[in-house]
VMD Tcl script that draws the C-alpha trace (Angstrom):
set ca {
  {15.33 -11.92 -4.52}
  {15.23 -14.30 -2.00}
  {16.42 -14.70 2.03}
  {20.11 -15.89 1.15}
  {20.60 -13.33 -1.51}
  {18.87 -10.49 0.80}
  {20.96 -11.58 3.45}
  {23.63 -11.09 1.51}
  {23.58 -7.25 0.22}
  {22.90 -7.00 4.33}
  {26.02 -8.01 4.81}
  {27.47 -6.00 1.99}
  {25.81 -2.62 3.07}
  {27.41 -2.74 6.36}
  {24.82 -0.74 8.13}
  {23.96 -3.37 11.28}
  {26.34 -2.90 14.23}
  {26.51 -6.96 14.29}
  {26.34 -9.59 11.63}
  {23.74 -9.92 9.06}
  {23.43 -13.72 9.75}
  {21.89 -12.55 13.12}
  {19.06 -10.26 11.82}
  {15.96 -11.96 11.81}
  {13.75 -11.74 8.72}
  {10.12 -10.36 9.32}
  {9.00 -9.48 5.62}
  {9.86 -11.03 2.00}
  {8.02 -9.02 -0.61}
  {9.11 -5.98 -2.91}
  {11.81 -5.31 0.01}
  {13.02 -8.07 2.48}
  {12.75 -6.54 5.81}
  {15.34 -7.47 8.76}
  {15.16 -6.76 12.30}
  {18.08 -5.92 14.39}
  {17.78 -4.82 17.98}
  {16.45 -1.18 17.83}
  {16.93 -1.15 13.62}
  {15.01 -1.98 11.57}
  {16.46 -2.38 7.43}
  {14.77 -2.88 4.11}
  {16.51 -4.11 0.72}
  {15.08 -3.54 -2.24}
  {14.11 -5.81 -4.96}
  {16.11 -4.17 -7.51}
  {17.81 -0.97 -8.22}
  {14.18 -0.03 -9.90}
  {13.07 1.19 -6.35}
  {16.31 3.38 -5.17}
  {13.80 6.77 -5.92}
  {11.11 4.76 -4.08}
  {13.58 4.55 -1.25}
  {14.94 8.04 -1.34}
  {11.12 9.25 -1.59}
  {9.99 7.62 1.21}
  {12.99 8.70 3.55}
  {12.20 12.18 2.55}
  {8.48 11.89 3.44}
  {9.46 10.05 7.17}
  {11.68 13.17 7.91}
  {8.87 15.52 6.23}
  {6.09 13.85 8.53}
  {8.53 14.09 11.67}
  {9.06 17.90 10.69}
  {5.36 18.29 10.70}
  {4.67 16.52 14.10}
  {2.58 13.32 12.07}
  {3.48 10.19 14.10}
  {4.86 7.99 11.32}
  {8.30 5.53 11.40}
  {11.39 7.45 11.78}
  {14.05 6.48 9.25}
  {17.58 5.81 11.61}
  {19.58 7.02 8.37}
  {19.00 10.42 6.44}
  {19.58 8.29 2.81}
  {18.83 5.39 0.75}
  {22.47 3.66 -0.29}
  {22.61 0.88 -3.02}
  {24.48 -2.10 -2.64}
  {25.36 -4.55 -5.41}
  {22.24 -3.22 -7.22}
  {19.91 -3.48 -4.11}
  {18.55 -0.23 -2.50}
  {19.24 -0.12 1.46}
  {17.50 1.98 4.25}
  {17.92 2.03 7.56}
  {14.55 2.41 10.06}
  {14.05 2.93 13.97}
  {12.45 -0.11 14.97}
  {9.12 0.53 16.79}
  {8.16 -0.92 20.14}
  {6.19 -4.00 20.33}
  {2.20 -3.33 19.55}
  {-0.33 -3.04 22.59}
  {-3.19 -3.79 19.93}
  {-3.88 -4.79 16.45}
  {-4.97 -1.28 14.05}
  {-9.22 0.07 13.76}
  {-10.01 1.88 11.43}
  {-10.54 4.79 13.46}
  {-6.91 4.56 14.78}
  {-6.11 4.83 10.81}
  {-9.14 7.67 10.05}
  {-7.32 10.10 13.15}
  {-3.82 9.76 10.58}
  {-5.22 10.37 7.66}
  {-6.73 13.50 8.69}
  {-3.56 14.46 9.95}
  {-1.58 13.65 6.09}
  {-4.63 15.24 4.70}
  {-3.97 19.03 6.64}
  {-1.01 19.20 5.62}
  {0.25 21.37 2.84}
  {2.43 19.61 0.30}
  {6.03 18.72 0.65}
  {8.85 20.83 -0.67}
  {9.80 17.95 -2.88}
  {7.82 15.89 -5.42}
  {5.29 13.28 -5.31}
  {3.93 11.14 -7.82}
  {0.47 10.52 -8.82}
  {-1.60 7.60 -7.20}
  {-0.87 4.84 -9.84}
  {-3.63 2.71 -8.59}
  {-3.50 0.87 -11.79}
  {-0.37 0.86 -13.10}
  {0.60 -2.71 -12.24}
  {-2.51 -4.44 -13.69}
  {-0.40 -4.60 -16.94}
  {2.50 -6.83 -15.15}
  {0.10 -8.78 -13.15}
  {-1.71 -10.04 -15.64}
  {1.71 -10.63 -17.68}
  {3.13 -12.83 -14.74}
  {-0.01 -14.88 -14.78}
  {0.39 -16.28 -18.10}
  {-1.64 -19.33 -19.06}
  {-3.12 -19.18 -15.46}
  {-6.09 -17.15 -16.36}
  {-8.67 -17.45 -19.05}
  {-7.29 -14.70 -21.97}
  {-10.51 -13.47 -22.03}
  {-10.98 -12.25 -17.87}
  {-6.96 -10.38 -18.94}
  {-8.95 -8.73 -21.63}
  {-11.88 -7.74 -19.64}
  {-9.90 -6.15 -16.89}
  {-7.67 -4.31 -19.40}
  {-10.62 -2.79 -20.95}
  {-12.15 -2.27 -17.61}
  {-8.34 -0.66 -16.53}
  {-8.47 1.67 -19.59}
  {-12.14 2.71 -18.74}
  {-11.68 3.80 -15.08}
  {-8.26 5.15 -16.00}
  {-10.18 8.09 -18.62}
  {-13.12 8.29 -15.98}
  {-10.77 8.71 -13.03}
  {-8.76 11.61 -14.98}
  {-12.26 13.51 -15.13}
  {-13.68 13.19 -12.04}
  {-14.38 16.00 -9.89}
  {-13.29 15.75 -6.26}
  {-15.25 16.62 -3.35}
  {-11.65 17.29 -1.17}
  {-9.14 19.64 -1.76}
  {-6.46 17.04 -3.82}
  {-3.01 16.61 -1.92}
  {-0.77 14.71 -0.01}
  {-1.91 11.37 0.45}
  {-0.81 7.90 1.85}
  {-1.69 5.82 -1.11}
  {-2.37 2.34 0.59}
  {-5.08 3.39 3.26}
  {-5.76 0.23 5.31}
  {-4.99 -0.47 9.25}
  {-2.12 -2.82 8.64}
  {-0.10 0.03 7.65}
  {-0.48 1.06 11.07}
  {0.85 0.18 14.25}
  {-0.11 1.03 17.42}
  {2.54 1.60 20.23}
  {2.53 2.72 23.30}
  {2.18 5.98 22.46}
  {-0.44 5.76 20.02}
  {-1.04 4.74 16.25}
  {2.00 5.33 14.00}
  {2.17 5.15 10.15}
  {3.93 3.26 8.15}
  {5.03 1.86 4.86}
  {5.37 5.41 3.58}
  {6.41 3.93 0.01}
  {3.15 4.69 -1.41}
  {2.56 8.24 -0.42}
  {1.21 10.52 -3.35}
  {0.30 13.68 -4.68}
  {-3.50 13.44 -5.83}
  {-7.55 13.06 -4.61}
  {-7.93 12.67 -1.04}
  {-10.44 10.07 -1.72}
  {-8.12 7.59 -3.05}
  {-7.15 7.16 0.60}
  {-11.26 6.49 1.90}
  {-12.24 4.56 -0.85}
  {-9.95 1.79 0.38}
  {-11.85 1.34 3.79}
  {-15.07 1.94 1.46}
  {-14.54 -1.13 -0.68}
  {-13.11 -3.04 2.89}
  {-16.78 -2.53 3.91}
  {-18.62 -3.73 1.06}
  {-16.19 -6.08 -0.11}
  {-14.29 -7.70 2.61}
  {-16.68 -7.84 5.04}
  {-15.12 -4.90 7.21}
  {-18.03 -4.84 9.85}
  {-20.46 -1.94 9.97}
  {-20.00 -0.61 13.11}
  {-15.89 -0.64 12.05}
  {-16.51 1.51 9.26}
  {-18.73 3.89 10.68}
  {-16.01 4.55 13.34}
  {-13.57 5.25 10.15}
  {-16.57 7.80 9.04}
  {-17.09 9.33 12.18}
  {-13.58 9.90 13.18}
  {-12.52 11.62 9.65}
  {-15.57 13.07 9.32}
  {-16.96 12.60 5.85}
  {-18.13 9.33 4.28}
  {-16.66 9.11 0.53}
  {-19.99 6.88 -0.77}
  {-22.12 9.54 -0.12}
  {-19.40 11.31 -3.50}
  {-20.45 10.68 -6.89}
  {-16.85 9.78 -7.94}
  {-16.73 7.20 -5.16}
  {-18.21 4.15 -7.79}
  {-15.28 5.29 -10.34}
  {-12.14 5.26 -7.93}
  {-13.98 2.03 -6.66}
  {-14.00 0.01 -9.49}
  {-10.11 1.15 -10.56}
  {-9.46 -0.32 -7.38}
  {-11.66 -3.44 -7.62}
  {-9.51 -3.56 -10.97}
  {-6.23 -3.63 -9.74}
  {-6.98 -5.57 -7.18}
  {-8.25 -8.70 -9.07}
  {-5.27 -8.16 -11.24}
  {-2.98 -8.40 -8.36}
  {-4.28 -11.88 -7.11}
  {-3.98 -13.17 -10.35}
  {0.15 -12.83 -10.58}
  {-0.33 -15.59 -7.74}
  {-2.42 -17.96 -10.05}
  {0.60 -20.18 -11.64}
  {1.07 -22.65 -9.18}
  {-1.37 -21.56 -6.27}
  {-5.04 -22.49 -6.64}
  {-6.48 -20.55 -4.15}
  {-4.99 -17.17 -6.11}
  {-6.96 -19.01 -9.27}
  {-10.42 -19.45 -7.15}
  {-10.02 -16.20 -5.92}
  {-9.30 -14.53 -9.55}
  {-12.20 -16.11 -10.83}
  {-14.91 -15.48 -7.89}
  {-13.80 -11.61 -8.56}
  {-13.92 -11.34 -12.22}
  {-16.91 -13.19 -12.02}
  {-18.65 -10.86 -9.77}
  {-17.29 -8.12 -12.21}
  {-18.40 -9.18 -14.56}
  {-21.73 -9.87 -13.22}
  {-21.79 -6.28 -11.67}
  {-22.67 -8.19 -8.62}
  {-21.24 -5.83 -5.55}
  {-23.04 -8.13 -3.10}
  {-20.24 -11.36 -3.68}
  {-17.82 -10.88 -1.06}
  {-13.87 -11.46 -1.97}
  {-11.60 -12.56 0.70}
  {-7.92 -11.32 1.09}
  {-4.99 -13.09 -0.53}
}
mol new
graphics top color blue
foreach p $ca { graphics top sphere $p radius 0.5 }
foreach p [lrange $ca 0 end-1] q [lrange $ca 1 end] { graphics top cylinder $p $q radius 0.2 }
display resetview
């Protein structure tokens, strides 16, 4: 899906009080996101992600229930038009600072109080895309690193089903890093609820974890994270396992971008390299 066609199933859904022409375009991904004076409206990739939609309207009006700042969704459902899921979002003021970690530590341990939902959530899928990843690389990556991190995905897939966690599991927000936060006048605010799950707690530290050894999230950042949640997940024994799932998904992500874009290549290859090295020290850099 691209702007034009986006723009189109705008127009078709009717839900801006002026013309879809006039929105302006501030995110092309899974969803193409449009502004629009105080809205705020996301179109789906495909009809695929209507549940995702629906979902995560029910958890914005669950976390506004519960008193968890989070976006506010402007319309109660998800509609589809022309085979495009549609929702409609408050649009939040203008941000007085970028996200810390801490800002992002104080929500979580708000999401992680909270009893669960009266309606269903999924399982953290952390790996569930490797599959497709790989797939839309093709030819782009050596056969034998798409082999490596399938067998790796199917290992940490069986030790992740065993592990033992140190938190009580629950609600969680599923893709734990400061850009899905923004902080407003009032405060830090979640968002990009899409990924919100029913499973380990940790799932939602490890991410800030592997920022720290991995991304070159500076100490002194991540012991604020620590310090305002309270616990450090490294100090769990199931912290290497959730780890390297994650390490595993996210080398398979980058290399979907490899056809075309040799950066995402360099970048596959400096990852599965340190992989398969079992070298934790070789920094990756975001893509």
């Amino acid at each position: 899906m691209d702007e034009a066609r986006a723009r189109e199933v705008l127009a078709v859904a009717g839900v801006l009080p002026g013309a879809a022409r006039e929105a302006r375009l501030i995110a092309l991904g899974e969803n193409a996101v449009f502004a629009a004076g105080d809205l705020v409206v996301k179109v789906g990739r495909d009809a695929a992600l209507l549940e995702r939609a629906r979902r995560e309207l029910a958890v914005a009006a669950w976390l506004a229930e519960a008193g968890v700042p989070a976006v506010r969704a402007a319309a109660p459902e998800a509609l589809l038009a022309e085979g495009h899921p549609v929702s409609v979002w408050h649009r939040l003021p203008d941000p007085v600072r970028p996200a810390e970690p801490r800002d992002l530590a104080g929500l979580l341990r708000a999401v992680h109080a909270l009893p669960a939902p009266p309606f269903a959530l999924p399982p953290r899928d952390l790996l569930g895309g490797v599959e497709r990843w790989l797939r839309l690389a093709g030819d782009a990556v050596d056969p034998a690193d798409a082999a490596y991190l399938r067998e790796r995905r199917d290992g940490f897939a069986a030790a992740a089903a065993a592990l033992t966690p140190h938190l009580p599991p629950g609600v969680i927000h599923g893709d734990a890093l400061p850009r899905n936060v923004h902080v407003g006048p009032d405060g830090p605010v979640l968002v990009d609820l899409e990924t919100f799950s029913a499973d380990l707690r940790e799932h939602d530290l490890v991410v800030m974890a592997l920022s720290h050894d991995r991304y070159g999230l500076p100490e002194e950042a991540y012991d604020s994270f620590v310090a305002t949640y309270g616990w450090d997940v490294r100090g769990w024994e199931g912290c290497r396992v959730l780890r390297g799932a994650r390490e595993t998904a996210s080398c398979a992500w980058v290399a979907q971008h490899a056809p075309g874009n040799p950066k995402a290549r360099a970048e596959f290859e400096r990852r599965v390299a340190s992989l398969r090295e079992g070298d934790a020290t070789v920094r990756w850099y975001p893509f």
